[in-house]
N, C-alpha and C positions, 0 to 999 in steps of 0.2 A: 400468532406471529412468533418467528423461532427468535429467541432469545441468543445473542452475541455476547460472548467473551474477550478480552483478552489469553491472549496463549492458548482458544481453541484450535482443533484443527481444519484446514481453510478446505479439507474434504467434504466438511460438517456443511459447508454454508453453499446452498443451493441456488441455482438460480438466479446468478450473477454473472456479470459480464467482470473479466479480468481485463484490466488493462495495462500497458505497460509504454514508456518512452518511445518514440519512435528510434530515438542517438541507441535505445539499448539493445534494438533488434539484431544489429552484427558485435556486439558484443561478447561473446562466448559466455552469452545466458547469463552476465551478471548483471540482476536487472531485480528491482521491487517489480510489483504488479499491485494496482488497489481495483478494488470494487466497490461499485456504491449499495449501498444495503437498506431493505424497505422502512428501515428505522431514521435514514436520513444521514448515518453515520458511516463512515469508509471503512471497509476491511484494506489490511497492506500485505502482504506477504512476500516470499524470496521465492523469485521464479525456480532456482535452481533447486526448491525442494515444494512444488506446489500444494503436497498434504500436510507439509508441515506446519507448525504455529503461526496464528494472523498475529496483526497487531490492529485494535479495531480504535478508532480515534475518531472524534465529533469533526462534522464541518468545520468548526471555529480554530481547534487543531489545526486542522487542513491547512484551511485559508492562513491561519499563523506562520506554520511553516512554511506553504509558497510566497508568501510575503517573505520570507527572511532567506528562502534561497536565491527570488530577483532580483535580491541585495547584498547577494556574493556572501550574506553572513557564515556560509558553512564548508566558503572553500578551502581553508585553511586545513580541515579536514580528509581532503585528498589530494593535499599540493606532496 
């Protein structure tokens, strides 16, 4: 099993399905994308550079953070 980094490149990680928002499809490409990885853990990366750097984070992450965004925690951030 291939071994995940943080800060690999998201060229490196094969055989994944990217996904990304549907709100971010007319957006002019400014959009994360995650994949889910045979380790159980999500790669993230920035559509607008898709060989560039993941950011590779546990379920538990995950789930953390969607929990703290269905609670408006992080809009403050893009007001």
């Amino acid at each position: 099993m291939q071994g995940f980094t943080n800060g690999m490149s998201a060229a490196l990680i094969e055989d994944v399905a990217w996904i990304k928002a549907q709100a971010s499809y007319g957006d002019g490409g400014e959009c994360v994308e995650l994949a889910g990885l045979p380790t159980g853990d999500v790669a993230i990366r920035n559509s607008r550079d898709p060989e560039g750097a993941t950011l590779i984070a546990t379920r538990g992450e995950i789930r953390a953070f969607l929990d703290g965004a269905k609670r408006n925690e992080f809009d403050h951030l893009i007001a």
